[in-house]
C-alpha positions in Angstrom: 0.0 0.0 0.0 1.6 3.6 -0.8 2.3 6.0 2.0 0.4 9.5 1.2 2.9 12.4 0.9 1.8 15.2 3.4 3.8 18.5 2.1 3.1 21.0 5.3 4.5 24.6 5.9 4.6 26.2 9.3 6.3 29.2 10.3 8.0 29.9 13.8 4.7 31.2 15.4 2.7 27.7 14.0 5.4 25.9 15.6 6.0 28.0 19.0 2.8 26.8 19.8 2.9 23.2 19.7 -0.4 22.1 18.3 1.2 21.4 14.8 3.7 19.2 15.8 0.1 16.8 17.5 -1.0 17.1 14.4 1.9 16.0 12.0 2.1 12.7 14.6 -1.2 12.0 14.1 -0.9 11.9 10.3 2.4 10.2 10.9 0.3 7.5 13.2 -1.7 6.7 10.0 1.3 5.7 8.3 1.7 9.3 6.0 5.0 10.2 5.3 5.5 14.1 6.3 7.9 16.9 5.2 7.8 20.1 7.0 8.9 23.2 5.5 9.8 25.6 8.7 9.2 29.3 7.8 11.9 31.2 9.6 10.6 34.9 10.4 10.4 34.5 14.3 13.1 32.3 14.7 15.9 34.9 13.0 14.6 38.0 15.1 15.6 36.2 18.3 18.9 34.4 16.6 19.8 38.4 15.7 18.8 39.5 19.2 20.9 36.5 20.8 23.9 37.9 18.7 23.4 41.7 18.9 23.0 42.0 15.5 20.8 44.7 13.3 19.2 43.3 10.8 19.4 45.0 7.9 16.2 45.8 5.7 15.2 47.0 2.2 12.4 49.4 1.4 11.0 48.7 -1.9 9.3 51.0 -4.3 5.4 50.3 -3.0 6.6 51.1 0.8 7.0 47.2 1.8 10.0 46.3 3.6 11.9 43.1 3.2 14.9 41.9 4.8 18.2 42.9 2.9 20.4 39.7 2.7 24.0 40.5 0.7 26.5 37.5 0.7 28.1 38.7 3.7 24.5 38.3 5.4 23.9 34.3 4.5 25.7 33.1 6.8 23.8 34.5 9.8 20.7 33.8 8.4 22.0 30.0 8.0 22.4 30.2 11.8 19.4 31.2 12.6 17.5 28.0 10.6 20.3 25.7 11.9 20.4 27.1 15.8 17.5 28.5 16.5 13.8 27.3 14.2 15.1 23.6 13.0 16.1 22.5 16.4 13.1 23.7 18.0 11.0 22.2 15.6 12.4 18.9 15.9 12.2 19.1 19.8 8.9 19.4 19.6 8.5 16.5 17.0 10.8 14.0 19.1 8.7 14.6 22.2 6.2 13.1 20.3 8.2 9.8 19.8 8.8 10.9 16.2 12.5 10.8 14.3 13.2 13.6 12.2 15.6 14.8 9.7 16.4 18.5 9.2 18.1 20.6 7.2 18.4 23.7 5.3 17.7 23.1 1.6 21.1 24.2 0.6 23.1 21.5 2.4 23.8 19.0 -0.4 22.2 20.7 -2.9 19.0 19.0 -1.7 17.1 22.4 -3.4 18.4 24.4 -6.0 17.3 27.9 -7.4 17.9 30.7 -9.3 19.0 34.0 -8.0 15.7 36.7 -8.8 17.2 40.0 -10.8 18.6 42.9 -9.4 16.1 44.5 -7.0 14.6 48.2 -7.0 14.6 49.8 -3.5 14.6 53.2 -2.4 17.8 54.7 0.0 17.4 56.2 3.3 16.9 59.8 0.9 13.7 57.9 -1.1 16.1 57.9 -4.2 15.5 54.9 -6.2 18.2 52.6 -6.2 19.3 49.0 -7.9 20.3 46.3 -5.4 22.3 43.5 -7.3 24.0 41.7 -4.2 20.8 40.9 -2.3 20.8 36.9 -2.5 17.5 36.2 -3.1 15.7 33.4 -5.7 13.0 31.3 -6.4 13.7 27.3 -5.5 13.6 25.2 -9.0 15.1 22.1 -8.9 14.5 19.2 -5.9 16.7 16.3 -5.3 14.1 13.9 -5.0 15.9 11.3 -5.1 17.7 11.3 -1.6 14.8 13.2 -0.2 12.5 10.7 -1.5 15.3 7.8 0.7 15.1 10.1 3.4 10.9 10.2 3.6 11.0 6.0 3.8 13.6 6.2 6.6 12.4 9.0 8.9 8.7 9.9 10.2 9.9 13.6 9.5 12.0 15.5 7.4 11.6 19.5 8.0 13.7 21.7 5.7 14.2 25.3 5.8 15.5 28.2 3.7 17.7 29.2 2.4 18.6 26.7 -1.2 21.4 26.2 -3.1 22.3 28.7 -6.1 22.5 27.1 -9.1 25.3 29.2 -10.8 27.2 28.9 -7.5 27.6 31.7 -4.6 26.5 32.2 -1.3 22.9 30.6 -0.6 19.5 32.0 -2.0 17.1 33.0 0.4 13.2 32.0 -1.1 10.1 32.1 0.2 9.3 29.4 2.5 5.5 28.4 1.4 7.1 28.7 -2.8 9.4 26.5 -1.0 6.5 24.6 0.2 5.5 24.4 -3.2 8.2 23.5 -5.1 9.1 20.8 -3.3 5.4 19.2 -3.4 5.5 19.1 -7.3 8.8 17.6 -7.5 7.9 14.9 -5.0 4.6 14.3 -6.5 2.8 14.7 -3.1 -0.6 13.6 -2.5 -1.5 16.9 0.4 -0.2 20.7 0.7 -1.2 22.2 3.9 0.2 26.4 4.2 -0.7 26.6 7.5 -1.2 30.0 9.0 -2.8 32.4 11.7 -5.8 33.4 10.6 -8.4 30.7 9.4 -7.3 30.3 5.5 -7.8 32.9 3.2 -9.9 36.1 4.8 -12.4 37.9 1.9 -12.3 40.5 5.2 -9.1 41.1 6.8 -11.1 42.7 10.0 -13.6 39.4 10.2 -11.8 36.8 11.1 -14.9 34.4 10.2 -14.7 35.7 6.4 -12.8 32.7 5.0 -12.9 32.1 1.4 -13.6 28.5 1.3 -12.8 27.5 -2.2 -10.7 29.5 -4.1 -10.1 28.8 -8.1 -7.0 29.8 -10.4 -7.2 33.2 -10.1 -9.2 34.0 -7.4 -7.3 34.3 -4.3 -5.2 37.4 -5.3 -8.5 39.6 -4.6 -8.0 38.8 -1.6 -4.4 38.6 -0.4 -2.3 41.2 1.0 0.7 41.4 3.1 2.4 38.0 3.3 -0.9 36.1 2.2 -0.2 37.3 -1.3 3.0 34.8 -0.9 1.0 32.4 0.4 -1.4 32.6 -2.8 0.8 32.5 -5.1 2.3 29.1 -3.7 -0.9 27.9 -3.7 -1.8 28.5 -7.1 2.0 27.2 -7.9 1.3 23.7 -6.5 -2.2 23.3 -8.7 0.2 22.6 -11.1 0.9 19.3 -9.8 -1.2 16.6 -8.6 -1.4 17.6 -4.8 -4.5 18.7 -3.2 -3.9 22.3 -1.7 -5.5 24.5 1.4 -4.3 27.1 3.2 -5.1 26.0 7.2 -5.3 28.1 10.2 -5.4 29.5 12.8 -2.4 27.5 13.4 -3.6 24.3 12.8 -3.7 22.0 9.3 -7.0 20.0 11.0 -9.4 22.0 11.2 -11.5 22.0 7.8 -13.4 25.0 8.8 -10.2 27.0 8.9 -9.4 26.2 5.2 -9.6 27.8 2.0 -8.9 25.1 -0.4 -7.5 25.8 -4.0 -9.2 23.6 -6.8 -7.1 23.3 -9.8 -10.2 23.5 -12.3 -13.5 25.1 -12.1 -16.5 23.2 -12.7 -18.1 24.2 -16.4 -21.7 23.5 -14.6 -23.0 23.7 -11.1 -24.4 20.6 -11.6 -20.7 19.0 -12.0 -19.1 20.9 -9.1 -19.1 17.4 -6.4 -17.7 15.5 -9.2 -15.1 18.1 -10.3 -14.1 18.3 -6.6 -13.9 14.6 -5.5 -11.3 13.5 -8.5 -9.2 16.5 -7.7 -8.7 15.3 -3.7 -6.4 12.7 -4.5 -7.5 9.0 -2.2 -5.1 6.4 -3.4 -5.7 3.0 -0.6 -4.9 3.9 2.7 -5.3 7.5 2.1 -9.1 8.3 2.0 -9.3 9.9 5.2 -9.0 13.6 3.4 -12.1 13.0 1.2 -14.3 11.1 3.3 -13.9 14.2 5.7 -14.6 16.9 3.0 -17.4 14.3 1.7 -18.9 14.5 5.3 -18.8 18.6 5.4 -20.4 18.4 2.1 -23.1 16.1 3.4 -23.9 18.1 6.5 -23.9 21.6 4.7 -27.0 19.7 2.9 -28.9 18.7 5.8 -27.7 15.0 5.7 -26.2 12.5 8.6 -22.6 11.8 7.3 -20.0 10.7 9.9 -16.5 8.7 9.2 -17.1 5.1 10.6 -14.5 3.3 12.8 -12.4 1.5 9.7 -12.5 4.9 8.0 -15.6 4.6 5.9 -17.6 7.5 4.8 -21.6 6.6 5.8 -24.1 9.2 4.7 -27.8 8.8 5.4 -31.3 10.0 5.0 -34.3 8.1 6.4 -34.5 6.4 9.5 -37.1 3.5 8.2 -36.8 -0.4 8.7 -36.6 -0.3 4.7 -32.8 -0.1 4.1 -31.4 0.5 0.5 -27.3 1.0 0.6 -26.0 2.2 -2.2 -22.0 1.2 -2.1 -19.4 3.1 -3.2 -15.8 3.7 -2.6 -13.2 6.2 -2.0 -9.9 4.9 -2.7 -7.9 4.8 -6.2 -5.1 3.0 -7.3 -1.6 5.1 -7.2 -0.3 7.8 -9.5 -2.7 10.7 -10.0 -2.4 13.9 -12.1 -3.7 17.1 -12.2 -7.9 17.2 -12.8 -8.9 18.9 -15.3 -11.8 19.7 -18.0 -10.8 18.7 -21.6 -14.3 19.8 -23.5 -17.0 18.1 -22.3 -14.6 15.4 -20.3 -13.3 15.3 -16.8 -10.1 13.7 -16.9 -8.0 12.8 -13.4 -7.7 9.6 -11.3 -10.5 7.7 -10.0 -12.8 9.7 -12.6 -14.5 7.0 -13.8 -13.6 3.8 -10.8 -15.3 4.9 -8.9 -15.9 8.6 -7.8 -18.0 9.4 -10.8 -20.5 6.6 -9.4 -20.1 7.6 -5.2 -20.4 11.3 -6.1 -23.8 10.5 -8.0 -24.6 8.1 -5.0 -24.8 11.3 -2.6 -26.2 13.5 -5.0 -29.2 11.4 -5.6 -28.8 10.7 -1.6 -29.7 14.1 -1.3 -32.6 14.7 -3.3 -34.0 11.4 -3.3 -38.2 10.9 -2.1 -37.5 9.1 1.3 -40.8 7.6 2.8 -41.5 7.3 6.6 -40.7 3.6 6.6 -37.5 4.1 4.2 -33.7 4.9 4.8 -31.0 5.3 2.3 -27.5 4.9 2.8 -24.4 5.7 1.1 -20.9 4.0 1.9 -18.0 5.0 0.8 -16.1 2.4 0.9 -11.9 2.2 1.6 -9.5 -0.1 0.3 -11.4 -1.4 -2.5 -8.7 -1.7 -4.7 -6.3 -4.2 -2.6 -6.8 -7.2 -1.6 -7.9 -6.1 2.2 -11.6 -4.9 1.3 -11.7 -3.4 4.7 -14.4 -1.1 4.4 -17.0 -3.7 2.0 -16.3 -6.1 4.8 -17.1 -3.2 8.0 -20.4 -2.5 5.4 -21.4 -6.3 5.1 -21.0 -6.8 9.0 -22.7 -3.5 10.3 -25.0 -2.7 7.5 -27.3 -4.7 6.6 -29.6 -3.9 3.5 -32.8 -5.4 1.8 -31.3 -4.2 -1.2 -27.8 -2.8 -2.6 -26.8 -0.9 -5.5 -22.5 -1.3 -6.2 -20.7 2.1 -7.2 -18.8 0.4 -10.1 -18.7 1.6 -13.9 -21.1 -0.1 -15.8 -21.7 2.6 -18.0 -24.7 4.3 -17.8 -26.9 2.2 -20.1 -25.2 -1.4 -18.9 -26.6 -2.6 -15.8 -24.1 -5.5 -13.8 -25.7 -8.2 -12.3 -22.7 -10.1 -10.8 -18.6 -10.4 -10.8 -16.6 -13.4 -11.1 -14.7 -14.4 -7.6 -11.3 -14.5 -6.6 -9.0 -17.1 -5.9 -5.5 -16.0 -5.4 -2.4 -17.9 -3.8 0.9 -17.9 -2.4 3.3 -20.5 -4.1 6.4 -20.6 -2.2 9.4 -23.2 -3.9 12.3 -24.0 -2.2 15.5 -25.5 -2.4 19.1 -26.5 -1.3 21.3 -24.1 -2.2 23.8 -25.4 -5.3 25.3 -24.6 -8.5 22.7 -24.0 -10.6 24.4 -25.0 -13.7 25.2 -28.9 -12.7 24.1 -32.2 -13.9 19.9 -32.4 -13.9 20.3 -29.0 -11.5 16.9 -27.3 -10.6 16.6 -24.2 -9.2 14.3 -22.5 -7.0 12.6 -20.2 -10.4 12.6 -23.6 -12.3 10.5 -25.3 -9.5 8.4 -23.1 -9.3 7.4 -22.4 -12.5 6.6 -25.9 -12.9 4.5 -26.0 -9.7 2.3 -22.9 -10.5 1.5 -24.5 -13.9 0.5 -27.5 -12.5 -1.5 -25.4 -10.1 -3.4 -23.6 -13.2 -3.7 -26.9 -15.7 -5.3 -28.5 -12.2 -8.0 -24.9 -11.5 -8.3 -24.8 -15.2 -10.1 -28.2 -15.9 -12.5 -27.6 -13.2 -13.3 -24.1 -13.9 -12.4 -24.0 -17.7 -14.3 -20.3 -17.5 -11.7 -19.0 -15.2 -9.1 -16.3 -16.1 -5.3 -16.9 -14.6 -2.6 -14.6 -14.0 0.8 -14.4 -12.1 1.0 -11.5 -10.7 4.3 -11.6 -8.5 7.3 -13.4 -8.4 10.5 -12.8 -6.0 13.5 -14.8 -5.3 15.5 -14.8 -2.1 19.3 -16.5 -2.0 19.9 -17.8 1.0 22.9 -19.5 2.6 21.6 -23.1 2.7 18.3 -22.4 0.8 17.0 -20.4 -2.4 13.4 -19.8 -2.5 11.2 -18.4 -5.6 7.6 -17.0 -4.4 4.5 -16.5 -6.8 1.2 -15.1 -6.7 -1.2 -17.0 -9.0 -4.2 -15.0 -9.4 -7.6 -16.5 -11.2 -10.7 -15.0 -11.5 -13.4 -17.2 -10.8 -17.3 -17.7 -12.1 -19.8 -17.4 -10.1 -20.6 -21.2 -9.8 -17.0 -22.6 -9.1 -16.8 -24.9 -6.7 -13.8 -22.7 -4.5 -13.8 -25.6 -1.7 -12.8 -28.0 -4.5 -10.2 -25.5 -6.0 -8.8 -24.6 -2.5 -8.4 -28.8 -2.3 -6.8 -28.9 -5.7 -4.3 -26.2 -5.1 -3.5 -27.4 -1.4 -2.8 -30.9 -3.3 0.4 -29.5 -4.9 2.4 -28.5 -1.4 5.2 -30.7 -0.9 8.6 -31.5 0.4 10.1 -27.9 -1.4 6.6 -26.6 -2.0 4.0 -24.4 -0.1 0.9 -23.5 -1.2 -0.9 -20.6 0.5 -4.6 -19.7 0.2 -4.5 -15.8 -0.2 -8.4 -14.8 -1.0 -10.9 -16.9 -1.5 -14.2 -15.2 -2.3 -16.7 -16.5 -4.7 -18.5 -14.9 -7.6 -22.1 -13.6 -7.3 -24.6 -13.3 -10.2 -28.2 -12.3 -9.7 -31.0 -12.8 -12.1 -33.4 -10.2 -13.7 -36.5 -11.2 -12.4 -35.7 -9.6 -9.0 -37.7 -6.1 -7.9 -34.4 -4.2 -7.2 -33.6 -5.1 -11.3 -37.0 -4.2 -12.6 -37.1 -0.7 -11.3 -33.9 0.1 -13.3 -35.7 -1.9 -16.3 -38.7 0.6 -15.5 -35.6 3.5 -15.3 -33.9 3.0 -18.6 -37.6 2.5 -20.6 -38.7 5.9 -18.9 -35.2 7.1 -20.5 -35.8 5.1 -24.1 -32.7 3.3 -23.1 -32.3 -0.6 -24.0 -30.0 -1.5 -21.7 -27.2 -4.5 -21.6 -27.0 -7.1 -18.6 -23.3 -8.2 -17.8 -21.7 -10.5 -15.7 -18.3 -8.7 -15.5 -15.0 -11.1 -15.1 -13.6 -8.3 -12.3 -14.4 -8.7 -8.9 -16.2 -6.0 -6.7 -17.1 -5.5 -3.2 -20.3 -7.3 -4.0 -18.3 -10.3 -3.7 -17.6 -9.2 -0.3 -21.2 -9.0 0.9 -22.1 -12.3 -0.7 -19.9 -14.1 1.4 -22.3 -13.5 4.2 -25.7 -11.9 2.5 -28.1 -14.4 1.1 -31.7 -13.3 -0.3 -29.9 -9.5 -0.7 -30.7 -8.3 -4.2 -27.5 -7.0 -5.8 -27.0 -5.2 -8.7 -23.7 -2.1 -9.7 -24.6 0.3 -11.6 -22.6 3.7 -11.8 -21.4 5.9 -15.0 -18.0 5.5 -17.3 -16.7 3.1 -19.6 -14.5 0.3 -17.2 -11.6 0.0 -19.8 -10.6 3.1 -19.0 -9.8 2.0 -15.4 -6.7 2.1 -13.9 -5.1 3.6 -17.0 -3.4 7.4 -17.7 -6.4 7.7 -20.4 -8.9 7.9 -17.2 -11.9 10.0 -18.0 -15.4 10.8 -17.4 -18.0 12.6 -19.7 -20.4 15.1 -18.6 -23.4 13.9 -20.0 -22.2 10.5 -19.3 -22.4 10.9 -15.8 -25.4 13.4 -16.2 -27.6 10.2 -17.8 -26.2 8.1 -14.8 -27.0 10.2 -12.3 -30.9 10.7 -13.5 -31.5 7.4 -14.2 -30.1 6.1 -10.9 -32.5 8.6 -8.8 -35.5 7.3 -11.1 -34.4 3.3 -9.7 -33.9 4.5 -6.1 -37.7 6.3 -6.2 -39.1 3.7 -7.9 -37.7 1.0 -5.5 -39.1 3.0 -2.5 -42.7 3.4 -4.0 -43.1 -0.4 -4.4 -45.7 -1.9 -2.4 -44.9 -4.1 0.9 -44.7 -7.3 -0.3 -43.2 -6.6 -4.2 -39.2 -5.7 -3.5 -38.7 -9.4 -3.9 
């Protein structure tokens, strides 16, 4: 499972007063990794007082004043990061049972920039002047290599200005939250948090309750002044990457209330604005903690129950009837998103069309949907869906129960999916004495088991000639005495294998230098049409003039989850986007595509609550 990337930048006030550093732990706790970009502005006033040193300043053209910082100058400010703000910071991290790496960005060349041009100040007389020796640059270049090493080895790394100048010279001193920036597109990082003291970005400077909550390309420069106009500009810096970006306060990054959160695209429709919003906030497995929360905001602004449940599922409800219908999505993606975006009539990012085109239609319809008294709809979204723990489908099939469920899968939106081939996946493990393994008749530990996991697949294959095989892993291991080669054999089962007899047949291949191991073992599901739950989408699509198509997809879902337990439960998945798209860099959803989807679906869900007592059979 990958660990999320946090990116997070706190200045010396953030960190002075100590809720920050809970925070990163926290984050850290649910296996994140974290760097911490340490803004420096507190921490070099008292390293100058501590050393009786002025500091020198610039006043620029507009009456703003900066701090001056010639070559001669560096090396203080250096010491200030190094003595006074990165040791603090990391104090307050290791009392919290964290390790941590810090550093300013120069050492090593771990950042690189370019020094900015010549600067136009006025002198002490107000007569415009050129400053060329004040070192100052923007960061543009990230060794992510070692700081990628350094992100698996420590809970922490915090870096600091200044960075390394590329054409050589006495460091650069750049803007912390740029910094911040930077370093998140380099490193491809899944969250930016600029945390700062007021509560995100103020449309009033004198109300501190007037936070812009979403801010668009664009937009936030209305807004900014003083040092939030650095802040912005980072912001709108990172939407060129892939991260999801806020700017968090007062002085906390946890606090959702205190955001303003930059979107890299605006919707083209108001109708598309969930959708636009939940591809962007990027939920690769193990990481859906950030969108179930801003899914449960959105749910509560609407009137709606929406809590987070104890294995981190997002459950959203209206009703509070005997007669429950769960709709079943999921949150999580596979790995490596982009930057969302609007290409025509097409959203295009990760997880566009499996599965958050079909949850964000879920809660849409969950919100306008006509409830009666004895009625209750539910929406799920799901976690780890897309590895092999199916932790959240198996909290749902344990905790709530349903007389009927509709799966958040892609069907497409005139398909309806009444089942999923199973899963039966194993562990081959061949081993033997270690040897030369060019001698006489030798065989070695990849030979062995290459003949053992074809044995395996002849042996599943004649019983279940329908099935689809796969290795999907091997690894060797030299050892001293022993070499062993390890497989994963992977078939996809239908719905009436016999998976006690394939677990026998597999098992029957274990042996002296042979281990067979029963990974997942979860069997397909198919309903029939005759069902009510399948009639009042048949009743959908005519109102719509659609003729639709009935699959039984060769995929699994989490409907093979439930139906390990459920029996009686009428299952069907239904959700918008064409499946071949899944899992690929070509991953996209089209407006009306998700449009038709989303109508029909709110036409099955009313029509499945009108029916009589007696008829959702």
């Amino acid at each position: 499972m990958t660990r999320p990337l946090y990116v997070i930048k706190a200045g010396s006030a953030t960190l002075d007063r100590g809720t920050v550093h809970a925070e990163i732990a926290a984050l850290v706790a649910r296996g994140a990794r974290v760097l911490l970009v340490t803004g420096g502005a507190t921490g070099i006033e008292r390293h100058y007082e501590a050393i009786g040193r002025p500091m020198p300043q610039l006043r620029l053209a507009n009456g703003d004043e900066v701090r001056y910082c010639p070559p001669e100058e560096m090396g203080h400010l250096v010491d200030a990061y190094e003595r006074v703000t990165l040791p603090a910071a990391e104090a307050g991290l290791r009392e919290l049972g964290l390790s941590v790496f810090t550093s300013v960005a120069a050492r090593g060349g771990l950042v690189t920039g370019r020094a900015n041009r010549p600067l136009k100040a006025l002198s002490a007389e107000d007569r415009p002047i050129v400053v060329r020796d004040h070192r100052a640059g923007v960061p543009d270049e990230v060794d992510t290599v070692r700081l990628r090493a350094l992100l698996e080895t420590y809970d922490v790394v915090a870096l600091s200005a200044p960075v390394a100048d590329r054409d050589g010279g006495a460091p650069l001193n750049v803007d912390a939250d740029v910094l911040a920036a930077v370093l998140s597109n380099a490193l491809g990082a899944d969250h930016l948090r600029l945390v700062t003291g007021t509560a995100g970005l103020l449309t009033d400077p004198a109300d501190p309750a007037s936070t812009l909550t979403d801010a668009y390309p664009g937009d936030g420069a209305r807004y900014a002044g003083g040092r939030m106009r650095q802040k912005v500009r980072a912001a709108e810096i990172a939407l060129k990457g892939s991260a999801d970006v806020a700017i968090t306060g007062p002085h906390t990054l946890r606090d959702p209330s205190g955001w303003t959160r930059f979107w890299p695209v605006r919707e083209p429709a108001a109708d598309l604005g969930l959708l636009t919003k939940v591809v962007a906030v990027p939920s690769v497995s193990g990481d859906e903690e950030e969108l179930a929360s801003f899914l449960v905001a959105w749910c509560r602004e609407r009137g709606m129950e929406a809590r987070i449940d104890e294995v981190g599922n997002l459950v959203a409800t209206r009703g509070d009837g005997p007669r429950r219908l769960l709709l079943l999505g999921h949150l999580d993606t596979v790995p490596h998103h982009w930057t969302t975006e609007w290409r025509e009539d097409e959203l295009w990012g990760r997880g566009s069309v499996d599965a958050k085109g079909s949850l964000a239609g879920f809660l849409e319809v969950l919100a306008h949907a006509d409830i009666p008294e004895d009625g209750q709809l539910v929406v799920v979204g799901a976690v780890e869906e897309e590895i092999s723990s199916s932790k959240g489908a198996f909290h749902a099939r344990d905790h709530y129960p349903a007389e009927a469920v509709v799966i958040g899968e892609p069907s497409g939106s005139q398909t309806l999916t009444l089942g999923y081939f199973g899963l039966f996946k194993l562990k081959v493990t061949a081993s033997v004495s270690s040897g030369h393994s060019a001698g006489m008749d030798a065989t070695s530990a990849p030979d062995r088991l290459i003949d053992v996991l074809g044995a395996i697949r002849e042996s599943v294959l004649k019983e279940a000639p329908d099935a689809l095989s796969a290795v999907i892993d091997i690894t060797c291991e030299t050892g001293r005495d022993r070499h062993r080669a390890v497989g994963t054999l992977n078939f996809r089962v239908p719905p009436a294998a016999d998976l006690d007899l394939l677990r026998t047949l597999a098992l029957g291949h274990a042996g002296e230098e042979v281990s067979v191991e029963v990974l997942r073992a979860t069997p397909g599901h198919a309903g029939g049409r005759s069902g009510s739950l399948v009639k009042v989408f048949n009743r959908a699509f005519a109102e719509a003039g659609i003729r639709p198509r009935y699959v039984v997809k060769k995929g699994t879902s989490d409907m093979n989850t439930l139906a390990t337990t459920w029996r009686g439960v009428q299952m069907v998945a239904y959700g918008p986007g064409d499946s071949s798209l899944d899992h690929t860099d070509e991953e996209r959803i089209g407006s009306m595509e998700y449009r038709s989807a989303r109508s029909l679906l709110a036409d099955a869900v009313n029509r499945w609550f009108a029916l009589p007592e007696g008829s959702r059979r």
